[in-house]
C-alpha positions in Angstrom: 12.4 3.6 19.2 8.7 3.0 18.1 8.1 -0.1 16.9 5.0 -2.0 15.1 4.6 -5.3 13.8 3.2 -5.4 10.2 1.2 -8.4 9.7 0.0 -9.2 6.2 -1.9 -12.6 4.7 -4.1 -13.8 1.7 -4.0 -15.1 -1.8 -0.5 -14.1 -3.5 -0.4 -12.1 -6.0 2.0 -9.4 -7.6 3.4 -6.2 -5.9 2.6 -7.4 -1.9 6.1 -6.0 -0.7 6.8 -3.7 -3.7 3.2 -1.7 -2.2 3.6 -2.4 1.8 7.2 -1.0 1.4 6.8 1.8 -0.9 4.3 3.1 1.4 6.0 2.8 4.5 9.1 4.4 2.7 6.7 7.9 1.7 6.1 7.7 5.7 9.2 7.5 6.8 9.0 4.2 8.4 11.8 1.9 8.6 11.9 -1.6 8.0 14.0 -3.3 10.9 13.1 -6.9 9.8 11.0 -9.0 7.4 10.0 -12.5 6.5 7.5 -13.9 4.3 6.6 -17.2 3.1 4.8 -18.4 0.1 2.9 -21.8 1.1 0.5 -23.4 -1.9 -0.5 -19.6 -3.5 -1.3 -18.1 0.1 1.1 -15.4 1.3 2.2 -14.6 4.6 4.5 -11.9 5.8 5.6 -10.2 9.2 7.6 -6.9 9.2 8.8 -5.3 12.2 9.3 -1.6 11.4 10.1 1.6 13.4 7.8 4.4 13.5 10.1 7.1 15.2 10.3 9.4 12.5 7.0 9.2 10.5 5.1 12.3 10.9 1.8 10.4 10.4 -0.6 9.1 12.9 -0.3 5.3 14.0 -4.0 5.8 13.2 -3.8 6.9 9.7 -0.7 4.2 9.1 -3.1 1.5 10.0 -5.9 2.6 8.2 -3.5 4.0 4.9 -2.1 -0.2 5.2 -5.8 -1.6 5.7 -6.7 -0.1 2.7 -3.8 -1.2 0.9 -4.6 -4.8 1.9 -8.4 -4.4 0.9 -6.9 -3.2 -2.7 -4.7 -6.6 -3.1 -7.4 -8.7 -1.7 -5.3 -9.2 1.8 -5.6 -8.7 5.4 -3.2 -6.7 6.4 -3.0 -5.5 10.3 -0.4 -3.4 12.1 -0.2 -3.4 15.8 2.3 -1.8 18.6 4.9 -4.1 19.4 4.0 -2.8 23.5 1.2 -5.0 22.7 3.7 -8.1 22.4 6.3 -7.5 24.3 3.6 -7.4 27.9 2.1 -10.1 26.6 5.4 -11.8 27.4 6.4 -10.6 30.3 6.2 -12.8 33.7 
C-alpha cells in the first residue's frame, strides 16, 4: 500500500471536505482515515489516504490539491507517509 498524509489548514469555509474528497475519489485514492477540527473559524484537517490504485502522478496529486487549496483560500500539502514513518524510527 501507498500511503500520503493529506494535510489541509486556513479560514473555514464551505465545501473543504466535499472538494478534497471528491477529487481524491476521480483519482482513485482512498481515504483510510480523517479528522478535522474547527477551532474559532480556522480549519484543520489530516487525511491519511492510499495511493495504490491512482493512475496519476504523486506529482500532479500534489499540485491538482495545491490548487484546490489556493481556490478555498487554504494551504493544503500532501506528503509520503515514508517521510513520517523514518522520521520515527530509532
Amino acid at each position: 500500500m501507498k500511503k500520503a498524509i493529506i494535510t489541509v489548514v486556513g479560514k473555514d469555509v464551505v465545501g473543504i471536505i466535499a472538494k478534497t474528497a471528491a477529487y481524491l475519489a476521480k483519482s482513485n485514492v482512498n481515504i483510510l482515515d480523517i479528522s478535522q477540527t474547527v477551532v474559532q473559524d480556522y480549519f484543520n484537517m489530516m487525511m491519511i489516504v492510499d495511493l495504490s490504485k491512482t493512475k496519476k502522478p504523486f506529482d500532479a496529486i500534489v499540485a491538482d490539491l495545491s490548487a484546490i487549496g489556493r481556490d478555498l483560500g487554504l494551504e493544503v500539502r500532501c506528503q509520503r507517509s515514508e517521510i513520517f514513518e523514518r522520521m520515527h524510527r530509532v
